[in-house]
C-alpha positions as CSV (number, residue, x, y, z in Angstrom):
1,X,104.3,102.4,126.4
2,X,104.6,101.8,122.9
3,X,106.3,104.7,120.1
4,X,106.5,103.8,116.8
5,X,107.7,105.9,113.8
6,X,107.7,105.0,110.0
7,X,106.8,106.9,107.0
8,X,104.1,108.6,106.2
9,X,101.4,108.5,103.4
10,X,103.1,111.7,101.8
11,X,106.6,111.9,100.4
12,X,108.6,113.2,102.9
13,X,106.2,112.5,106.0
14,X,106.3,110.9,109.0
15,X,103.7,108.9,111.0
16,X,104.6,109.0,115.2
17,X,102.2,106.5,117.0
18,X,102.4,106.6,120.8
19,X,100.3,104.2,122.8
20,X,100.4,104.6,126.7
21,X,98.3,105.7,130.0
22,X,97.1,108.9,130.2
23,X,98.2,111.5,131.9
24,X,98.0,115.2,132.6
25,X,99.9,117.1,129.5
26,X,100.8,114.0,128.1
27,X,99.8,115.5,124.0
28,X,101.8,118.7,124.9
29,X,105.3,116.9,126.6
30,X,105.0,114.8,123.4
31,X,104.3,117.4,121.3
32,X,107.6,119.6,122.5
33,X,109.2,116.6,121.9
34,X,108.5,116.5,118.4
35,X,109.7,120.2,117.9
36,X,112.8,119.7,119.7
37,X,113.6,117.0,117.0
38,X,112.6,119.4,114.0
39,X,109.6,117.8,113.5
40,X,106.7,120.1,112.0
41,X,103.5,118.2,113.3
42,X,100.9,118.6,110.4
43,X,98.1,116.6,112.0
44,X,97.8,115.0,115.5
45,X,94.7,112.5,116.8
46,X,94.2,110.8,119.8
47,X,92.1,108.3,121.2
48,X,91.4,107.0,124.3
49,X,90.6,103.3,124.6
50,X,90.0,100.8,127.7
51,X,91.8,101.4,131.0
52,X,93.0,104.8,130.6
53,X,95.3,104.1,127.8
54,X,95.6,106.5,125.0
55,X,96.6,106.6,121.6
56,X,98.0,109.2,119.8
57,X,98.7,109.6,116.1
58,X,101.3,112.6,115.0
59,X,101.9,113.0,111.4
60,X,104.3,115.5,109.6
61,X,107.5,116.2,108.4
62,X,110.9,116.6,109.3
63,X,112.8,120.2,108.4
64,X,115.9,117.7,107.9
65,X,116.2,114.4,106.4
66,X,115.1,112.2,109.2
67,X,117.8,109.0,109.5
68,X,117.6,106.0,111.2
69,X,119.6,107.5,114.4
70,X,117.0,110.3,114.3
71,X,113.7,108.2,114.1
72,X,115.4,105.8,117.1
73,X,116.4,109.2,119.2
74,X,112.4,110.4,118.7
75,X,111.5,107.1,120.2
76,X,113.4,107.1,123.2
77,X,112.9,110.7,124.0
78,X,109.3,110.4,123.9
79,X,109.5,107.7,125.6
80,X,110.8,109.4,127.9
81,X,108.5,112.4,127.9
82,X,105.7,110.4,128.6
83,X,107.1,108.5,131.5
């Protein structure tokens, strides 16, 4: 599984890329996710590619200034949520 989180296109966005397998509810545990870390999801797209992965592109923006500490928590608990 890959998560990666940077800044978006629009001042004060956020770009969330998640690469893994699928699996059952995987856009919605990631989603929750999100919310739990203040994040107000504006756009989401997925793809799927070869061998069951999928792809999913979140973008939006935080309701707090998102620090370094916070982008690195994101990662690991979606991580985790799609585990």
């Amino acid at each position: 599984m890959r998560v990666a989180v940077s800044p978006g296109k629009g001042t004060g966005t956020w770009t969330i890329n998640v690469a893994t397998r699928d699996r059952t509810a995987l856009l919605a545990r990631v989603a929750r996710v999100l919310a739990d870390c203040n994040l107000e999801v504006v756009t989401a797209d997925t793809a799927n590619v070869a061998s069951g992965q999928t792809a999913i592109v979140f973008n939006g923006t935080p309701q707090l200034y998102m620090y370094d500490d916070t982008a690195n928590a994101l990662v690991r608990r979606t991580r985790d949520a799609s585990g």
